[in-house]
C-alpha positions as CSV (number, residue, x, y, z in Angstrom):
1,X,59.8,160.8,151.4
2,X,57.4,158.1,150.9
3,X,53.5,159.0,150.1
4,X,51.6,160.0,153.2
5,X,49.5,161.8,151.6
6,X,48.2,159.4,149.3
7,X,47.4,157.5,151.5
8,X,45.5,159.5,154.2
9,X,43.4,161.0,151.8
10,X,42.5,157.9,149.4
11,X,39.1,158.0,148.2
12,X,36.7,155.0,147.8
13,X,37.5,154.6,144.1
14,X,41.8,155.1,143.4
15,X,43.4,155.0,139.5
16,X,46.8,154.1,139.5
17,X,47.5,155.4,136.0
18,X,51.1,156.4,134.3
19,X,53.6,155.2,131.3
20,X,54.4,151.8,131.5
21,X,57.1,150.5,133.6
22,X,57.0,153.7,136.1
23,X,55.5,151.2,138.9
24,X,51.8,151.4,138.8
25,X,51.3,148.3,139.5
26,X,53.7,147.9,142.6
27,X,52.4,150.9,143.7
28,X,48.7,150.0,143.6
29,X,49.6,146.7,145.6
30,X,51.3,148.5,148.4
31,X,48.3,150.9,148.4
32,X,46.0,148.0,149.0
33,X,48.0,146.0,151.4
34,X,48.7,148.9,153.7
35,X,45.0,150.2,153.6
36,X,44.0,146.9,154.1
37,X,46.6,146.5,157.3
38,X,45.1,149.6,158.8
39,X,42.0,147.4,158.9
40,X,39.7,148.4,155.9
41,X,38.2,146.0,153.4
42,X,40.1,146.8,149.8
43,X,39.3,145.1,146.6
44,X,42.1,145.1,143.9
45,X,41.2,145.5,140.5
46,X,43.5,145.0,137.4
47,X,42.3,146.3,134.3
48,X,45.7,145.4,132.5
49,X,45.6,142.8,130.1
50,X,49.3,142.4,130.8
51,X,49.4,142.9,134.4
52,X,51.5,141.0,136.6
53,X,50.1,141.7,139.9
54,X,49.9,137.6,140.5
55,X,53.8,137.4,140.6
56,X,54.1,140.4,142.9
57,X,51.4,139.2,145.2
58,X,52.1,135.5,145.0
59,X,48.2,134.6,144.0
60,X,46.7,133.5,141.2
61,X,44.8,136.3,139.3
62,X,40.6,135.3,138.6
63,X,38.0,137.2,137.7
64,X,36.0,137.0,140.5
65,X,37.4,138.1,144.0
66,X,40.4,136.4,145.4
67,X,41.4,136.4,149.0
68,X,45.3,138.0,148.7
69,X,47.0,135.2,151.6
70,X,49.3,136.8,154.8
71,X,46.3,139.9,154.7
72,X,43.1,140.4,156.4
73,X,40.7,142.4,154.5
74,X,42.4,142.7,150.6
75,X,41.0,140.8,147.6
76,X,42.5,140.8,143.6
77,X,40.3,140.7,141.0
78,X,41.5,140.1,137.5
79,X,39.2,141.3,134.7
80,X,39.8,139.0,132.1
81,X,38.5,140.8,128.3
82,X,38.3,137.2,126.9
83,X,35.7,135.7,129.7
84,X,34.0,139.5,130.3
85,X,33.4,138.7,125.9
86,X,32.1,135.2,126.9
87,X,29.7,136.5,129.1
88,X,28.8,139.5,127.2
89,X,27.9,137.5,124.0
90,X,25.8,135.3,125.8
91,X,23.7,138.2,127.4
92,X,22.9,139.8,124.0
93,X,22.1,136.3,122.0
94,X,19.9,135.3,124.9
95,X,17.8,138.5,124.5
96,X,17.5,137.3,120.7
97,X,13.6,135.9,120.0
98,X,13.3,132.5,119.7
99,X,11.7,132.8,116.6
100,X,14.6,134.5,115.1
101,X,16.1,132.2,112.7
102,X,19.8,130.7,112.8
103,X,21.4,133.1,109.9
104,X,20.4,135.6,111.6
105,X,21.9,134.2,114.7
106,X,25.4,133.6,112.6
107,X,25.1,137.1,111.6
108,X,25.2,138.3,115.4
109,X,27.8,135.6,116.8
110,X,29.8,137.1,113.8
111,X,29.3,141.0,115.0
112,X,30.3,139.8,118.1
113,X,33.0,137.8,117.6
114,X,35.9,141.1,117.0
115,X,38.7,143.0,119.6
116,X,35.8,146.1,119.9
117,X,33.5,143.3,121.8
118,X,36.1,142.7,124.4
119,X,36.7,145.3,124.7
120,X,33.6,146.8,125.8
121,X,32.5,143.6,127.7
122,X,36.2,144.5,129.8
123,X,34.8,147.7,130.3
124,X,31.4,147.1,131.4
125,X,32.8,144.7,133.9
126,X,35.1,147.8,134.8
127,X,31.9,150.3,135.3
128,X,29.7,147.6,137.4
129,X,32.1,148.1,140.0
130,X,31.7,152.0,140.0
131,X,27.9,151.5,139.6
132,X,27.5,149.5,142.6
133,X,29.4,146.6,142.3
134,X,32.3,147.4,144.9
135,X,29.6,148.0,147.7
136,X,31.2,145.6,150.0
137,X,34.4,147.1,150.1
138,X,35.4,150.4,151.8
139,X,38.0,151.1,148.6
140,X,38.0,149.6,145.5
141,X,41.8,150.1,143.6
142,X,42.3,149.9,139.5
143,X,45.8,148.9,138.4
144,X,45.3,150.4,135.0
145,X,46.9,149.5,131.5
146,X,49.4,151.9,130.1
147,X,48.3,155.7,130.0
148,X,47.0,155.4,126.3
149,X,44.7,152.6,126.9
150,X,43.7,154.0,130.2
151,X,42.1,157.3,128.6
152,X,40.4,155.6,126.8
153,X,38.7,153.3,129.0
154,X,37.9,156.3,131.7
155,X,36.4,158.3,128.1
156,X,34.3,155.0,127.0
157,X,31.4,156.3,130.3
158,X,31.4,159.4,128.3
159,X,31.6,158.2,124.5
160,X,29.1,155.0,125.0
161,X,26.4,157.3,127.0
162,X,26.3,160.0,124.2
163,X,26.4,156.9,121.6
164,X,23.4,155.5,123.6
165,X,21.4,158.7,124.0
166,X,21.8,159.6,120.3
167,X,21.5,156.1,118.4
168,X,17.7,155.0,117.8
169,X,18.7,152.2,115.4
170,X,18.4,148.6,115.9
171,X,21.7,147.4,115.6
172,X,25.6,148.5,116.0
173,X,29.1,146.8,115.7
174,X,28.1,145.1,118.8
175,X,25.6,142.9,117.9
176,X,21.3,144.2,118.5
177,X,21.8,147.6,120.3
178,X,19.1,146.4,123.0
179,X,22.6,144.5,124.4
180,X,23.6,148.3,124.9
181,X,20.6,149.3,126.3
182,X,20.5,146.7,129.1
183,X,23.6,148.6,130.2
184,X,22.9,152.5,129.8
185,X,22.0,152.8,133.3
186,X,25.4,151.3,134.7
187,X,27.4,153.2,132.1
188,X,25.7,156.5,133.5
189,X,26.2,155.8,137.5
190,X,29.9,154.8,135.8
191,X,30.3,158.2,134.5
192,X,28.7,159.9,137.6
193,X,31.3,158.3,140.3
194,X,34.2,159.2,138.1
195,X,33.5,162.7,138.1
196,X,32.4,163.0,141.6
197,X,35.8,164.1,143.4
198,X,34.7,162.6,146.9
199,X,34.7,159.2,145.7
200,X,37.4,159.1,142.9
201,X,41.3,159.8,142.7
202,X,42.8,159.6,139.4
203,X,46.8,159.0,140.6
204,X,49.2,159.5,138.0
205,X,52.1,157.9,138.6
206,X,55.7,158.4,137.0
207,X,59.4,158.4,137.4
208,X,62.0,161.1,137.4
209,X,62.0,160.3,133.6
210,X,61.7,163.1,131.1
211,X,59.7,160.8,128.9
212,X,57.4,159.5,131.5
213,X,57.0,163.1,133.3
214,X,55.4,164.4,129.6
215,X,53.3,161.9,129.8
216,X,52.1,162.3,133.0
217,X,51.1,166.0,132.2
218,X,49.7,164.7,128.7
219,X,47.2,162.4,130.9
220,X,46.7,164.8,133.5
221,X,45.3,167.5,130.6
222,X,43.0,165.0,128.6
223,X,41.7,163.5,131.9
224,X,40.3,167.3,133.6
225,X,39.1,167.5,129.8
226,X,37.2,164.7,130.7
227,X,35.9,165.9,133.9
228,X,38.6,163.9,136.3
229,X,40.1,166.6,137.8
230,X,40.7,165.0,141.4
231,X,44.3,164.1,140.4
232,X,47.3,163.0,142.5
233,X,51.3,163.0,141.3
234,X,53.4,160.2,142.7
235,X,57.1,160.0,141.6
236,X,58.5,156.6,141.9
237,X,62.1,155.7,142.0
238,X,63.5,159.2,143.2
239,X,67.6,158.0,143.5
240,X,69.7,159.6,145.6
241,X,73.4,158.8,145.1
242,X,75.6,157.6,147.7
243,X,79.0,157.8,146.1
244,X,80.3,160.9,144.6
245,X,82.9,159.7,142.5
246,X,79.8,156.9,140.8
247,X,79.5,158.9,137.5
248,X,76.5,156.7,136.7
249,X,75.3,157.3,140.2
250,X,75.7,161.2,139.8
251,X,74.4,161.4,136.1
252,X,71.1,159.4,137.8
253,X,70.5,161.5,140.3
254,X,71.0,164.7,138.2
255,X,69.0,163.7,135.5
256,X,66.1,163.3,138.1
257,X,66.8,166.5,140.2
258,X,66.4,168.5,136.8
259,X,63.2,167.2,135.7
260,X,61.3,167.2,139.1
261,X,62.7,171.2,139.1
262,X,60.7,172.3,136.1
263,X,57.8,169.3,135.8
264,X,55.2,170.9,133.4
265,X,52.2,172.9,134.1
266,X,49.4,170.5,134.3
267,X,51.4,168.7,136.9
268,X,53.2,171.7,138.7
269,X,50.1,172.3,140.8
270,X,49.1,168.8,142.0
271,X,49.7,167.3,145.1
272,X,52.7,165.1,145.2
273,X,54.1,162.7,147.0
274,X,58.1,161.0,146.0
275,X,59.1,157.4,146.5
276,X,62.4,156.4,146.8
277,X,64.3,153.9,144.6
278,X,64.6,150.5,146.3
279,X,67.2,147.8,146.6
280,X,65.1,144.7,146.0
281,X,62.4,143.7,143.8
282,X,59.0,144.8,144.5
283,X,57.5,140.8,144.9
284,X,55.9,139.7,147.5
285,X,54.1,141.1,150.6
286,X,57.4,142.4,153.1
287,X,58.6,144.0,149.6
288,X,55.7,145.8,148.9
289,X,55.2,147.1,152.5
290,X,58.2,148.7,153.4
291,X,57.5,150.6,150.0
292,X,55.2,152.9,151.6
293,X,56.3,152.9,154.8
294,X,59.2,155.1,156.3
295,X,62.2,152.8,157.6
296,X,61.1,150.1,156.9
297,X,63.2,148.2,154.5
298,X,62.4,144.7,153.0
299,X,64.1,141.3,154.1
300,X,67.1,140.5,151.9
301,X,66.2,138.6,148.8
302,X,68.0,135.8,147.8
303,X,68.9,135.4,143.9
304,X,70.9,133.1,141.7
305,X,74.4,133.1,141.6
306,X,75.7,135.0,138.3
307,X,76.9,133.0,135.5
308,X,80.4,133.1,135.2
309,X,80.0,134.6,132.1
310,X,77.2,136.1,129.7
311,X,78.4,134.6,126.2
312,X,75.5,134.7,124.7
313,X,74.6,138.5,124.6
314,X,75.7,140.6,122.0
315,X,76.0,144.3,121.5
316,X,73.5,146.3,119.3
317,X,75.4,146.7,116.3
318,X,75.4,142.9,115.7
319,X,71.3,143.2,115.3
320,X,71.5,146.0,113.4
321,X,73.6,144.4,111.2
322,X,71.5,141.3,110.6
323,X,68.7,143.6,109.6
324,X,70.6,145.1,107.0
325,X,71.5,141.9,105.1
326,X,67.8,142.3,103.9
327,X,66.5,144.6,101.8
328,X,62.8,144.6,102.7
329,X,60.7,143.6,105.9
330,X,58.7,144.6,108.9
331,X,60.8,144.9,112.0
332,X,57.9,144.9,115.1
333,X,59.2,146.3,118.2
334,X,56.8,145.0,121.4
335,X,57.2,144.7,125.2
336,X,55.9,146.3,128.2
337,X,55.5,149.4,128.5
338,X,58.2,151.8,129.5
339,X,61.3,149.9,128.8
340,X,62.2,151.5,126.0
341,X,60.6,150.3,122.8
342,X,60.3,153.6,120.7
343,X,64.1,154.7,121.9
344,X,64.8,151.4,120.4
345,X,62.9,151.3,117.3
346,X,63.9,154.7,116.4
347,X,67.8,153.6,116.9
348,X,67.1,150.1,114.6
349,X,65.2,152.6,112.2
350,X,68.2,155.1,112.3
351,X,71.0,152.7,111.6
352,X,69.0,151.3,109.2
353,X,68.4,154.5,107.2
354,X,72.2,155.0,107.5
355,X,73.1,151.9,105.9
356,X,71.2,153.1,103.0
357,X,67.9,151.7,103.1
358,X,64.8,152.6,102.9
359,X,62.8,153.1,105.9
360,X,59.6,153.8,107.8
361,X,59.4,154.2,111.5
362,X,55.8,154.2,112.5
363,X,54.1,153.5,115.7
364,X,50.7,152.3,117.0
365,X,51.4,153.2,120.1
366,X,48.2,155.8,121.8
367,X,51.0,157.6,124.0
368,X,54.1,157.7,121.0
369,X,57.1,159.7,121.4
370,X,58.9,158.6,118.2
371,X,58.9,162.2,117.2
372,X,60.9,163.4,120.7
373,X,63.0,160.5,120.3
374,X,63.9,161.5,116.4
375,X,64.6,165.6,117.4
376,X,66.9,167.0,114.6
377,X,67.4,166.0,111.1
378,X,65.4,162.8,110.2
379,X,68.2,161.4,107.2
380,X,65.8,160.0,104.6
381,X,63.9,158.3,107.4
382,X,60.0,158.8,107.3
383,X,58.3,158.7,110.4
384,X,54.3,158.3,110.8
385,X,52.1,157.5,113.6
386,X,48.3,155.3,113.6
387,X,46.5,158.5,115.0
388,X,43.4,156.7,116.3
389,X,41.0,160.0,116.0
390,X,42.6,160.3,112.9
391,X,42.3,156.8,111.7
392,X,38.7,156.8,112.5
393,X,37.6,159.7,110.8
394,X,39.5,158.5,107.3
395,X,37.4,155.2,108.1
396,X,33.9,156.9,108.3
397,X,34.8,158.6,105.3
398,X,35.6,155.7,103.3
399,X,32.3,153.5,104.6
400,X,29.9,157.0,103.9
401,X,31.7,157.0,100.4
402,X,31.5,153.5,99.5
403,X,28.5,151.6,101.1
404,X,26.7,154.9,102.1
405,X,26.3,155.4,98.3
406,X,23.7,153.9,97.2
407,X,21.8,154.6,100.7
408,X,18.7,156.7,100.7
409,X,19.0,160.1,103.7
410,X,17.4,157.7,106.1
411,X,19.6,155.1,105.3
412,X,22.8,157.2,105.5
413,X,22.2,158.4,109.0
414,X,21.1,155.1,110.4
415,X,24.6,154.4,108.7
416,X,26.6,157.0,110.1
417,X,24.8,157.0,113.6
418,X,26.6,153.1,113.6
419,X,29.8,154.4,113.1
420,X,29.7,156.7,115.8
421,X,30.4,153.5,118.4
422,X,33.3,154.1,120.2
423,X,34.6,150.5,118.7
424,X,34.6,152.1,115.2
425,X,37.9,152.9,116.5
426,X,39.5,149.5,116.9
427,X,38.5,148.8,113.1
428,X,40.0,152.0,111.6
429,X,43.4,151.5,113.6
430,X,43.6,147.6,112.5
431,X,43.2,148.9,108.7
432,X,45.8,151.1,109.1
433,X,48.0,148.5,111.0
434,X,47.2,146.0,108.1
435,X,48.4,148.8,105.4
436,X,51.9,149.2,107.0
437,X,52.4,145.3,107.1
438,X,51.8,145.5,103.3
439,X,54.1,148.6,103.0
440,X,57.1,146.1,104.6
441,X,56.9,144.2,100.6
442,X,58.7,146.9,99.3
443,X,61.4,148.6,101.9
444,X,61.7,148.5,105.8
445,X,58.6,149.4,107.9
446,X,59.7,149.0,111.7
447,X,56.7,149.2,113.8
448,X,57.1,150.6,117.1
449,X,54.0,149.5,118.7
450,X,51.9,150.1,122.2
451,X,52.4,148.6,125.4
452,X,52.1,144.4,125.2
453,X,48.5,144.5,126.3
454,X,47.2,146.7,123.6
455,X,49.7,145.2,120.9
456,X,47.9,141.5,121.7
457,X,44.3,143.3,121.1
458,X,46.2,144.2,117.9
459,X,47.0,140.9,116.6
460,X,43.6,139.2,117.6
461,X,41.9,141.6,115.4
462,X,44.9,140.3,112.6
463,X,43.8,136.4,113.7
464,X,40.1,137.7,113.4
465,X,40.4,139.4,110.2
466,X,42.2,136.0,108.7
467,X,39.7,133.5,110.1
468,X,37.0,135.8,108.6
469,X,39.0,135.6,105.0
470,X,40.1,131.9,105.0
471,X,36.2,131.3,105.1
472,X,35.6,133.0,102.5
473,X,38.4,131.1,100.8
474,X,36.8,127.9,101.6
475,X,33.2,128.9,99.8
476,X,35.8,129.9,97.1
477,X,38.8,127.8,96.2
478,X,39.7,130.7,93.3
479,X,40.7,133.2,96.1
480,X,44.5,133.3,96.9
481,X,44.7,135.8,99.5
482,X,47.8,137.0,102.0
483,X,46.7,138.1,105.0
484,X,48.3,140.2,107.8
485,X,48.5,137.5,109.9
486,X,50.3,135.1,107.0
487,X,52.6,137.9,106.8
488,X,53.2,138.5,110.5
489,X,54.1,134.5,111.1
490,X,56.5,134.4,108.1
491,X,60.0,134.7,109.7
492,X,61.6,135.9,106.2
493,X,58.9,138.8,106.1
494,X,58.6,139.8,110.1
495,X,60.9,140.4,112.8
496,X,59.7,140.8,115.9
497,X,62.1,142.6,118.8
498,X,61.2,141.7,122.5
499,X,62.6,144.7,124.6
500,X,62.7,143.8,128.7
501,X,64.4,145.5,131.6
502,X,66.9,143.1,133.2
503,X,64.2,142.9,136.1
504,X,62.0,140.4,136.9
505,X,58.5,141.9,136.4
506,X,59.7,143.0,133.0
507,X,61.5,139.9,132.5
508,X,57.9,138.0,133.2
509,X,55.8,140.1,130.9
510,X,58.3,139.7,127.8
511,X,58.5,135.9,128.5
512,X,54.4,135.9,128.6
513,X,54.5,137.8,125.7
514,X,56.2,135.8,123.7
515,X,54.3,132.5,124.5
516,X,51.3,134.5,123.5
517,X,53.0,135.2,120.1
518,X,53.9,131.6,119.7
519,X,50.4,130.7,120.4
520,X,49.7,132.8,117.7
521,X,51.8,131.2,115.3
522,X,54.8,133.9,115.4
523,X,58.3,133.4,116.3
524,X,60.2,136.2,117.9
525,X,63.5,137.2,116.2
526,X,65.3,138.9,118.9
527,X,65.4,139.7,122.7
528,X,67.3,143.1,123.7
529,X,68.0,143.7,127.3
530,X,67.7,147.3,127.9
531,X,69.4,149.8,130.6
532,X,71.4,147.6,131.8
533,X,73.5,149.1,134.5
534,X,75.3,145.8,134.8
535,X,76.9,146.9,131.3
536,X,76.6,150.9,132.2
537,X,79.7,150.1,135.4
538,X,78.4,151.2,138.7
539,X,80.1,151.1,142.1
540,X,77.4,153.2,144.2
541,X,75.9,151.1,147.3
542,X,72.3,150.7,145.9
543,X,73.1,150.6,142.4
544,X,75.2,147.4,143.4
545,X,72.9,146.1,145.7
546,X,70.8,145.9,142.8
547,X,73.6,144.1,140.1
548,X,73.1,141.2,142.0
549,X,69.2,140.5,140.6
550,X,70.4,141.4,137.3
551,X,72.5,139.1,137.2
552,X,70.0,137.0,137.8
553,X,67.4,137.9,134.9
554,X,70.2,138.0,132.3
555,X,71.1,134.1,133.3
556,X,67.4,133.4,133.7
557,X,67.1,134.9,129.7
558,X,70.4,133.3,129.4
559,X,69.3,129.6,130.3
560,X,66.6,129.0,127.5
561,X,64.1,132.3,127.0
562,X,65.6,133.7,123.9
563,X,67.9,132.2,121.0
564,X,69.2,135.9,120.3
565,X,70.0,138.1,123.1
566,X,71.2,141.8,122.6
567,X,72.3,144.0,125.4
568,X,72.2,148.0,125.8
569,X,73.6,149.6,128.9
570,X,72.3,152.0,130.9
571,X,72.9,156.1,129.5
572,X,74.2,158.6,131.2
573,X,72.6,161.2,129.0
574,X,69.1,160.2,127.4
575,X,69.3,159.6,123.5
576,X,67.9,161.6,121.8
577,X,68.3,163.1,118.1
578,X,70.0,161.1,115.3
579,X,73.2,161.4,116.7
580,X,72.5,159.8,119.9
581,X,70.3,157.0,118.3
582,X,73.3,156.1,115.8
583,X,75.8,155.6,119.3
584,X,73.7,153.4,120.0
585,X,73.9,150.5,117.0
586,X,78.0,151.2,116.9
587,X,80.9,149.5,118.1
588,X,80.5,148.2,121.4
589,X,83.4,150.1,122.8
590,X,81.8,153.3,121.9
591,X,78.6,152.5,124.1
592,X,80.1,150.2,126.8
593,X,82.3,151.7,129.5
594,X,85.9,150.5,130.5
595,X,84.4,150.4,133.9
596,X,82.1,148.4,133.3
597,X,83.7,144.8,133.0
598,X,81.1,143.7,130.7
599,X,81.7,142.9,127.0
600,X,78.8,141.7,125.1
601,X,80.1,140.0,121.7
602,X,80.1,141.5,118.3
């Protein structure tokens, strides 16, 4: 079944939300094209500051409306945090008297300059379009970031309209709170088409996954708790098997039977529609139509012929190994979402552990599942998590006990009425992130952190944080300071572990990634190809049909896009608990089928 339903009752407004890598993203696009086909005027809107929806739709990605070529009637828009900041900051400075003098003007351009400010300008962007701004289309469609970062950008109507209402002070994190004000209005028409359930459909998209499905339920409960209760289930990549004797066909299609049987409460009772598993890659326009649209099955795609062989990848164990020759460092585990980045971590962190070292799995990751992933005894492992609420909370604490101190009452609540900006956040979960990469000086810290678009907010607050305290080294030639940032660019103290799919939207991301990183000044370690059913032996038609393009991404990785290349196959049974984990750093022939003619090196 493909999802009729969806699409005869889309609303004006439509969230494509879910864990990463479920298909939100292809999903949204065939949305769009098809409603747009059917002869409707449909704007596109990624709010993903890792999306990828200009290689699946073959245009480039601005932040202003773009015409999509081969339709009539769909436009993308793109919007961009780091331009929305530009324009933001300009707005609020030219409200500034003239009179006011140029300190003071440093003084704002410095409030303004951190990851809480794009953040908000993103999202302001975001709520123009639900206050008015999408008027010329008949639907207007958000490809969303990852489920954590999504919640919080469909809360920030809520949390910045209660921080407006309550806050009488002249200035917050954001520079002169009259740069709020300008916007109160929009926030509340924002807040007000969310919740109305004739013009918005939250659609919460996952994959027969056990992982993914708890999220989904997870998002489905904290959205009705914030009023978005017209919700929609889709279930992407249902597999059906079509030979009986595949026993990594059969163990995929049982694995997804069983968890569609008993899906959880919160998602038991919502509509849902199924999408089957495709052949080819969902790029490009005939791709993402026959998605949606019964019989209909895209052209052949043509890939690159297979390398004759794929010398350069090696099995898990080998990495785990070369972590082990250390005693001491911080092991950073990024990529897109939903490839497999906590299962990962939690496996380096285990063998680890078991080599006797000592170690600290933590995560910053909104949506984490390191503690499903760890079920059973934990070794002498310790496992945390960066709780935002929590993080937040310890934060105010700290500020009220240390500059709130010397404050008169009035003082103190002009104080604490500040922290109550939903940015406050982004600080507290930087400190806490800047506190682990400390930790790493004495024993392992491995860092499983959120989806790639989050994790880059992450590390601008790091380069923020160090251009702040090399300027304060400049006025001060006495000050020798190590930043986070120093420590997350030295190879000898950081290793950072790109996880892909052997897919090309996945593929993409980790390679964008990466220059990012390098932009930054940071080298990644390590690439690890995960699920790799090329490795997990499959004879079943579509599972075949599908070897052939991953073929191609392991030569494309092959040819030039990492220096050290692991491989994982594809798992029968999903691993979780110690045991599990620890198969999965041993000997290759423990975790690579006879079948399955591949034979990374160890």
């Amino acid at each position: 079944m493909t999802a009729p339903g969806l699409l005869s009752v889309a609303t004006r407004y439509l969230f494509f939300t879910g864990k990463g890598g479920v298909g939100k993203t292809s999903l949204a696009a065939a949305t769009a094209l098809v409603l747009a086909d059917r002869g409707g005027k449909v704007l596109l809107v990624s709010t993903d500051p890792a999306s990828n929806l200009d290689e699946i739709l073959g245009v480039e990605l601005r932040n202003s409306p773009v015409p999509v070529p081969g339709t009539t009637g769909l436009e993308v828009l793109n919007i961009d945090p780091e331009a929305a900041a530009g324009r933001y900051r300009a707005r609020v400075l030219a409200q500034l008297d003239p009179r006011v003098p140029e300190a003071k003007r440093a003084a704002v351009r410095e409030q303004l300059s951190g990851a809480c400010t794009t953040e908000i300008a993103a999202f302001d962007e975001f709520s123009a379009l639900l206050a008015g701004g999408g008027d010329a289309y008949d639907r207007v469609i958000f490809d969303t970031a990852p489920t954590g970062h999504t919640l919080r950008l469909l809360s920030l109507p809520k949390a910045w309209t209660g921080f407006l209402a309550g806050n009488t002070g002249s200035a917050s994190c954001l520079g002169p709170h009259s740069g709020l004000e300008m916007e109160e209005a929009r926030f509340r028409a924002a807040l007000d088409s969310l919740n109305d359930r004739s013009l918005t459909t939250v659609v919460l998209v996952t994959r027969p996954e056990r992982s993914a499905v708890k999220e989904a339920a997870r998002t489905a409960q904290e959205l009705t708790e914030l009023g978005l209760s017209n919700q929609r289930l889709v279930v992407n990549a249902v597999f059906a098997a079509s030979d009986a004797h595949d026993e990594v066909a059969r163990a995929l299609e049982r694995q997804g039977r069983e968890i569609l049987a008993d899906l959880p409460a919160p998602l038991a009772t919502l509509p849902r529609d199924e999408v089957p598993l495709r052949a080819c890659e969902l790029v490009g326009l005939p791709a993402l139509r026959s998605l949606l649209t019964p019989g209909r099955d895209a052209p052949p795609q043509r890939v690159s012929a297979p390398p004759a062989t794929l010398e350069s990848f090696h099995a898990l164990c080998v990495l785990a190994e070369d972590l082990a020759r250390s005693e001491r460092g911080l092991i950073m585990v990024m990529g897109k979402g939903g490839v497999g980045k906590t299962t990962l971590a939690a496996a380096l962190a285990v063998a680890l552990a078991g080599r006797g070292k000592d170690v600290h799995l933590s995560t910053t990751d909104p949506a984490a599942h390191v503690a499903e992933t760890l079920a059973g005894g934990l070794l002498s492992l310790r496992v945390s998590r960066i709780d935002p609420r929590l993080e937040t909370r310890r934060y105010v604490e700290r500020v009220m006990a240390t500059r709130g101190a010397t404050l008169d009452a009035a003082e103190r609540a002009l104080l604490l009425e500040d922290l109550r900006s939903p940015c406050t956040e982004e600080i507290a979960v930087f400190a806490a992130f800047s506190h682990l990469v400390q930790e790493a000086r004495r024993g392992f810290v491995v860092l499983d952190t959120a989806p790639t678009g989050h994790a880059l907010l992450m590390m601008d607050a790091a380069g923020a944080y160090h251009r702040q305290v090399m300027r304060s080294v400049r006025r001060d030639a006495a000050l020798r300071p190590v930043t986070p940032l120093m420590r997350l660019r030295d190879p000898a103290y950081t290793r950072i572990v790109l996880v892909t799919l052997p897919e090309a939207t996945p593929v993409s991301q980790a390679a964008a990634l990466q220059e990012d990183l390098r932009r930054a000044g940071i080298e990644p370690y390590a690439w690890i190809v995960n699920r790799s059913l090329l490795a997990a032996g499959t004879k079943d038609p579509l599972l075949a049909a599908r070897l052939a393009l991953e073929h191609a991404q392991m030569a494309r990785i092959e040819s030039g896009l990492a220096r050290r290349i692991f491989v994982v196959p594809w798992l029968t049974e999903p691993p979780v608990g110690i045991a599990a984990l620890a198969r999965m750093t041993a000997a290759a022939p423990e975790v690579y089928p006879s079948g399955s003619g591949f034979r990374p090196r160890e």
